[in-house]
LUMSE-969514 format. One line per field, with one value per residue (C-alpha): residue number from 1; residue in one letter; z, y, x. Coordinates in pm, 1 decimal, padded with zeros to 6 digits. Layout:
<padrens>
k: [NUM	...] .
r: [A	...] .
Z: [Z	...] .
Y: [Y	...] .
X: [X	...] .
</padrens>
This chain:
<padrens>
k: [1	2	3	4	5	6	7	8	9	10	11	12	13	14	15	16	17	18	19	20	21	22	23	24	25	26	27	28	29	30	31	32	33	34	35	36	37	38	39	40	41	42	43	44	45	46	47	48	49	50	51	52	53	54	55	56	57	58	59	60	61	62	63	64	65	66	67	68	69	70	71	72	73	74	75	76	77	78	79	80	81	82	83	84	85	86	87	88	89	90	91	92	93	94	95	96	97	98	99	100	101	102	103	104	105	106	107	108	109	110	111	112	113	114	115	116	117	118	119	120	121	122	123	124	125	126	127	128	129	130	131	132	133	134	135	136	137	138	139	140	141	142	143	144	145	146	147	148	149	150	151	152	153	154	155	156	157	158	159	160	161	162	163	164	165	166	167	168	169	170	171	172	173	174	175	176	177	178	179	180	181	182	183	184	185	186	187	188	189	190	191	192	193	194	195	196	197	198	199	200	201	202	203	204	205	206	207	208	209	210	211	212	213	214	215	216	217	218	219	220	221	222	223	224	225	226	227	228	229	230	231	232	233	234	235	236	237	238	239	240	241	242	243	244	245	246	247	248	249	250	251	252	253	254	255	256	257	258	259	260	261	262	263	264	265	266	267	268	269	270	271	272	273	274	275	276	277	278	279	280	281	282	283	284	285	286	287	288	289	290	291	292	293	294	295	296	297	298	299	300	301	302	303	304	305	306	307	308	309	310] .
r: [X	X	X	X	X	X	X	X	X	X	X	X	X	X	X	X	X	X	X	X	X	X	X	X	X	X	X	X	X	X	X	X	X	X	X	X	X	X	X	X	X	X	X	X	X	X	X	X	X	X	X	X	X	X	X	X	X	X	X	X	X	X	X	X	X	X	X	X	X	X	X	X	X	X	X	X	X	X	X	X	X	X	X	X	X	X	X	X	X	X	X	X	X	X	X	X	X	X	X	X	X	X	X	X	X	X	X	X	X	X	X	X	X	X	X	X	X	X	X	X	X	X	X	X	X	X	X	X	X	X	X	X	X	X	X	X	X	X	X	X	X	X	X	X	X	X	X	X	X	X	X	X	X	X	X	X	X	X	X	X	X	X	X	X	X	X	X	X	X	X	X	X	X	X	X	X	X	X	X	X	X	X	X	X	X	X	X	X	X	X	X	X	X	X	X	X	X	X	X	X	X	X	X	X	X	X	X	X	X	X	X	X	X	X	X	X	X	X	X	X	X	X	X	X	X	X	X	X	X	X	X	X	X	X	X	X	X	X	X	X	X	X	X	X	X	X	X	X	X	X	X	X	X	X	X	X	X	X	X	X	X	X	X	X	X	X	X	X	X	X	X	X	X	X	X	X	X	X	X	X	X	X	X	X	X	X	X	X	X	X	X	X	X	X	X	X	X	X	X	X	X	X	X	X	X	X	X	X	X	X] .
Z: [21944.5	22314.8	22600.7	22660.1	23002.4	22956.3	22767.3	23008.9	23014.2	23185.6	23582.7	23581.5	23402.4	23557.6	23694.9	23513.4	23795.5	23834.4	23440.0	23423.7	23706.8	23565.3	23226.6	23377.5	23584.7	23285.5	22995.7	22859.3	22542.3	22265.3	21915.8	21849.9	21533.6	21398.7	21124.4	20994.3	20872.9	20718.2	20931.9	21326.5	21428.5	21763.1	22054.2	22120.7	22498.7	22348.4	22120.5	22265.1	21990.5	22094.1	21734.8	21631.2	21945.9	21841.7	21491.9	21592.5	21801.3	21501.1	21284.9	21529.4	21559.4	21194.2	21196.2	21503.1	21264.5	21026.8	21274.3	21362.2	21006.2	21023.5	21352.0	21564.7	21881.9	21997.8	22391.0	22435.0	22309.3	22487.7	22416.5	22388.2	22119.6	21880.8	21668.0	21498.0	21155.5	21024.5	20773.2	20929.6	21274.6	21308.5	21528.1	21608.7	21856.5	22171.7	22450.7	22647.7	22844.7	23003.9	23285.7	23266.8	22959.9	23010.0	22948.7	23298.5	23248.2	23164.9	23482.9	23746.1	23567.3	23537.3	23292.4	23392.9	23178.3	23203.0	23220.1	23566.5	23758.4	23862.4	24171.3	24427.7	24346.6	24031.0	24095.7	24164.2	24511.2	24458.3	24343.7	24636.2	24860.8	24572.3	24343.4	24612.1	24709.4	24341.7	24259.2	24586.8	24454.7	24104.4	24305.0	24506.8	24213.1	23966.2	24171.7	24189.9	23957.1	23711.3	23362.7	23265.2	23077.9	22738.9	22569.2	22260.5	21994.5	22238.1	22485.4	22214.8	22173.4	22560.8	22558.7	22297.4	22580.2	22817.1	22618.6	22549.5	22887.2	22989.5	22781.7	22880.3	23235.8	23294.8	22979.3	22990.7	22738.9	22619.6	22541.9	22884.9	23070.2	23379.6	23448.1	23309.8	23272.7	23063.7	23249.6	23157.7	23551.4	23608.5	23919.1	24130.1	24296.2	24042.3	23847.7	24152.4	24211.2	23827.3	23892.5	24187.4	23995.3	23770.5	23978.9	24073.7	23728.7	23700.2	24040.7	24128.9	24013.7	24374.3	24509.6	24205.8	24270.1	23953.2	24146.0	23948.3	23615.5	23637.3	23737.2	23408.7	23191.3	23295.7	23226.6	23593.5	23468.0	23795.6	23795.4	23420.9	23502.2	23779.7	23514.9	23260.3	23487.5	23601.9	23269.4	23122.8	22897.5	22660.9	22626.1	22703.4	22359.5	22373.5	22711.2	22554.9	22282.9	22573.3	22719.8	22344.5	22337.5	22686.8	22569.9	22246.4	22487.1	22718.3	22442.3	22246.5	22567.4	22707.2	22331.8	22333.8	22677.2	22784.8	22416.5	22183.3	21942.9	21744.2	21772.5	21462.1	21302.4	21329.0	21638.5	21494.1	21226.6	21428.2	21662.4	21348.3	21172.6	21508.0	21577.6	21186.6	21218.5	21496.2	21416.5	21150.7	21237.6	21228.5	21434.1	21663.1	21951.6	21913.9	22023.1	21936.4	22004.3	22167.7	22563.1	22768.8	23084.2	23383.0	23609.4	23509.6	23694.4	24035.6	24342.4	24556.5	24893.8	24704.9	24585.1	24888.5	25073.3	24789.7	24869.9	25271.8	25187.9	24938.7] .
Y: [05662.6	05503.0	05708.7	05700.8	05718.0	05696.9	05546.9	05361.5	04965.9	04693.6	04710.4	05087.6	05230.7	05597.3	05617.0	05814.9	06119.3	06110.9	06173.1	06464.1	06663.3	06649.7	06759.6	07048.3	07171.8	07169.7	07267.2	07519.5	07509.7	07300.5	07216.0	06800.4	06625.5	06291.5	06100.6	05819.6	05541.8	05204.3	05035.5	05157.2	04915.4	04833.1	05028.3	05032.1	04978.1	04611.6	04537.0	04286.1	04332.0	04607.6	04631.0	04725.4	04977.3	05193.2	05199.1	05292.3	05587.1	05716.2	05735.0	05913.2	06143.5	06219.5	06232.8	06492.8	06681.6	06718.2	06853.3	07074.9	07258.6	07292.9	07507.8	07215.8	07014.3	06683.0	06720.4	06382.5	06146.7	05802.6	05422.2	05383.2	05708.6	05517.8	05319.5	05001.6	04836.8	04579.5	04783.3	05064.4	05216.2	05585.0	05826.6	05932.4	06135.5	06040.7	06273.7	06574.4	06450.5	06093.9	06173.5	05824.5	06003.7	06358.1	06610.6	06755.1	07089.9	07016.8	06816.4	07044.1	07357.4	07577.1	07547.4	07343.0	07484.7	07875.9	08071.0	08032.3	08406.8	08484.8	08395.8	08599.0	08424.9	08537.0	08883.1	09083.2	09084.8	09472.7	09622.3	09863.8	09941.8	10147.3	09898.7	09618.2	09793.9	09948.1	09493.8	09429.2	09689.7	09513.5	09224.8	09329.3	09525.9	09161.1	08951.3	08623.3	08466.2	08206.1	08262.4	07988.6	07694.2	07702.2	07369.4	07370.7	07102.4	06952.4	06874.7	06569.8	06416.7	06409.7	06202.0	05966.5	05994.9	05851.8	05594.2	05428.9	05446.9	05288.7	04970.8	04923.2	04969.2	04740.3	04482.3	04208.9	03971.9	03654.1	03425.4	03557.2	03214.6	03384.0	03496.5	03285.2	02885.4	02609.9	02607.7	02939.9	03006.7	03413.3	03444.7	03635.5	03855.0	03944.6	04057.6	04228.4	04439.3	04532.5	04657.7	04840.3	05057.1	05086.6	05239.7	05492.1	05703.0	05542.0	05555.9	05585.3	05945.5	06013.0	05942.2	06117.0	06224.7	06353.0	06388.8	06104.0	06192.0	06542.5	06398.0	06188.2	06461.3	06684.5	06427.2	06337.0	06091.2	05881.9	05834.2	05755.8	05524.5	05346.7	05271.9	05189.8	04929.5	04775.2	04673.9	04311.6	04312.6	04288.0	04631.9	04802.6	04930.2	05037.6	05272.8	05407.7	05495.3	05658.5	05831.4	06019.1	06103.5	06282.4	06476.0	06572.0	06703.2	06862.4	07072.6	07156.1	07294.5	07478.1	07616.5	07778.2	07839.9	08043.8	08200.8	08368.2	08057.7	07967.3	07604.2	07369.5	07018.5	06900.0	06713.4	06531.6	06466.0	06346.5	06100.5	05965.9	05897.4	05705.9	05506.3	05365.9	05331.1	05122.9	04908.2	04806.0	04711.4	04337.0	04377.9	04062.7	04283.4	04509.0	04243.6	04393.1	04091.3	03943.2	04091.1	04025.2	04307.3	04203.7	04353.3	04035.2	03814.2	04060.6	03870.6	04094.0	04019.3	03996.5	04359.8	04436.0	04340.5	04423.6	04803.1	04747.4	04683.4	04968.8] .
X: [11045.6	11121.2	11191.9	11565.1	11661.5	12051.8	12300.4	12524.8	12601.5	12412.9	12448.7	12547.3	12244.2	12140.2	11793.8	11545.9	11527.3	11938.5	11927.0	11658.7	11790.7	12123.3	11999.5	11794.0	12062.6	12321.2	12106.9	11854.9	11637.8	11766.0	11722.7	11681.6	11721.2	11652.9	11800.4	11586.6	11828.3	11778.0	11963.1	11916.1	12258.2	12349.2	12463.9	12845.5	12746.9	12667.0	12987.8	13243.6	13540.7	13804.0	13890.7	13541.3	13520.8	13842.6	13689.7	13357.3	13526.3	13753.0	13465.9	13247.6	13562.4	13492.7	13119.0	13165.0	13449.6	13144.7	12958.6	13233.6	13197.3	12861.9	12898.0	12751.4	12791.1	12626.3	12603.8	12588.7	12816.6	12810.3	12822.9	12425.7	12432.0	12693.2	12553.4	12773.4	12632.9	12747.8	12922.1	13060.3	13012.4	12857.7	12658.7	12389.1	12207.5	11925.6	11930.6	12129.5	12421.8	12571.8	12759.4	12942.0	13133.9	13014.0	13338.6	13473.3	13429.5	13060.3	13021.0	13171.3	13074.8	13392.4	13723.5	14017.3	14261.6	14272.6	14553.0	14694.1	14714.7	15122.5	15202.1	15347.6	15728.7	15653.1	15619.3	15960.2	16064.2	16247.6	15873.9	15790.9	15515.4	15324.5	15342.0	15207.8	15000.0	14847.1	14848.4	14616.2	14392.4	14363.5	14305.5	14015.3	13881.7	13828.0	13528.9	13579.7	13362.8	13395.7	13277.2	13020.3	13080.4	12972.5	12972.2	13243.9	13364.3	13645.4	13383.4	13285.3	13618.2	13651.9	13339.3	13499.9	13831.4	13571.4	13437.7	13754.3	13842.7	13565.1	13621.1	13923.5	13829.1	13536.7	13619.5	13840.6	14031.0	13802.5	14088.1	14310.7	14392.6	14502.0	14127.2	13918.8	13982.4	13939.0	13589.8	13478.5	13534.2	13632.4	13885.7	13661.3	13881.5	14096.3	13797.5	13692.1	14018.8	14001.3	13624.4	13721.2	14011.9	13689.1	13475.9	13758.6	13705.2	13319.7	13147.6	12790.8	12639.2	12546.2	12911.6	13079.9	13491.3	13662.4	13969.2	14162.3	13968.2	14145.6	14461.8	14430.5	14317.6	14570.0	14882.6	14971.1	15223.4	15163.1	14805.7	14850.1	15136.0	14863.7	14592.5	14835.5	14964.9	14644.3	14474.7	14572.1	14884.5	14648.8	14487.7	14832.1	14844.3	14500.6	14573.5	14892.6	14686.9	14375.9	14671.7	14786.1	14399.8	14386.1	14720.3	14603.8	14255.6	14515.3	14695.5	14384.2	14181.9	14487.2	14547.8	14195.1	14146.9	14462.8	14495.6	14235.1	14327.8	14027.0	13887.8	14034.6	13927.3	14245.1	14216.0	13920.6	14074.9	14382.0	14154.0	13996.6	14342.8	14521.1	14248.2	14248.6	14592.4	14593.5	14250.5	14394.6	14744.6	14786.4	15105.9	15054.1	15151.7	14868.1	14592.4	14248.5	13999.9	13693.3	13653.1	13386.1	13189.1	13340.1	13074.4	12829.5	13112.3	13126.2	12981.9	12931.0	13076.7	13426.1	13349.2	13288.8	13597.3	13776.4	13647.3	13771.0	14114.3	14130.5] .
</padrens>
């Protein structure tokens, strides 16, 4: 079996030591399995059909559902660890973690959807001194420490959040006149403002900022509103449909997180059944087709000033 070094697409691979040093920091011992198929497929990082992407990440959704009843995670869910036939599309498992579509919480290494403590509006402003005092004391008696993260079943489907995101992010439309001519010629700035809003939820590993990526997750309507607004008309649809993913994340997390609610196939299940339903709409509206990886058109002085004026 070859050594994988990561799972990300061509230009943004991670080096090898990035990749080991981020597995050692975020995970112990583990158990690996291996699946010996007839048919290995191709990697999802390679497929250039939307339609065939949103299908490949339902059916993970169910393979990971599955999983889910068997009391089991994957860790490391990512567009070189899908597999696509030419029959169906499923998973199947490589190595410990791609940060490209690694969950937040796994990343920065605390929960983002606890219970928020009451703030001091909150309290009643007629308690007295006892009472303010007694609630300082409570304070200073819980240290501030942050329980750590243990990876759960939601943790998955945020990687499939990621994945999505990242097609629509750093593909573009095949047949879109506006960008590429009768010539096959790509406007090279527009191609490089849509890779820099990519690199704003992608960067480089070393210059990492999940500020916008928990904006996202978390349903900031505005930065939503920004990404939904600067992907071709084309893959509209498909964002509307990223941003009902990262709400059904949001509800699920905060369910289990600020409650003792146990976790629940449904959202699998859920994930699996919109993306059928809308790969295999024929509603012209709902345009699904050929795209091709805009990085491989990036020159980069463009990028670069293109970066400048941001």
């Amino acid at each position: 079996m070859s050594n994988s070094v990561g799972s990300l697409p061509s230009g943004h691979r991670a080096q090898t030591q990035d990749i080991q040093m981020l597995s050692r920091e975020h995970y112990g011992n583990k158990a690996h399995h291996r699946i010996v198929m007839e048919d290995a497929g191709c990697p999802l990082q390679d497929v250039r059909n939307l339609r065939t992407v949103i299908v490949c990440i339902g059916k993970a959704s169910t393979g990971l559902s599955i999983m889910f009843s068997a009391g089991m995670v994957h860790r490391d869910i990512s567009t070189g660890n899908l597999k696509v036939s030419a029959s169906s599309e499923s998973p199947q498992d490589i190595k410990t973690g791609t940060p490209y579509f690694m969950a937040l919480e796994i990343w920065m290494g605390h929960y983002l959807f606890l219970p928020q403590e009451p703030t001091d509006s909150d309290s009643d402003s007629n308690s007295d001194d006892e009472n303010f005092v007694s609630m300082l004391k409570r304070r200073g008696a819980r240290p501030d420490t942050r329980a750590p993260v243990q990876y759960n079943f939601f943790h998955n489907l945020e990687s499939l959040f990621w994945i999505l995101m990242y097609f629509l992010l750093i593909m573009h439309p095949v047949n879109d006149m506006v960008e590429v001519n009768a010539g096959n010629d790509v406007n090279e700035r527009i191609i490089s403002h849509r890779m820099h809003t990519f690199h704003e939820l992608f960067s480089s590993f070393s210059n990492f900022d999940s500020s916008r990526r928990i904006e996202f997750l978390k349903g900031n309507e505005s930065v939503q509103s920004r990404y939904n607004s600067l992907v071709p008309e084309q893959f509209v649809v498909p964002m509307r449909f990223a941003i009902v993913v990262s709400r059904l994340l949001r509800v699920e997390y905060q369910r289990v997180e600020s409650t003792t609610a146990k976790f629940s196939a449904k959202p699998y299940k859920r994930l699996q059944s919109y993306a059928a339903t809308l790969a295999g709409s024929e509603e012209k509206r709902f345009w699904l087709g050929e795209m091709f990886d805009m990085s491989e058109y990036v020159v980069p002085n463009v990028e670069r000033t293109i970066q400048e004026d941001g």
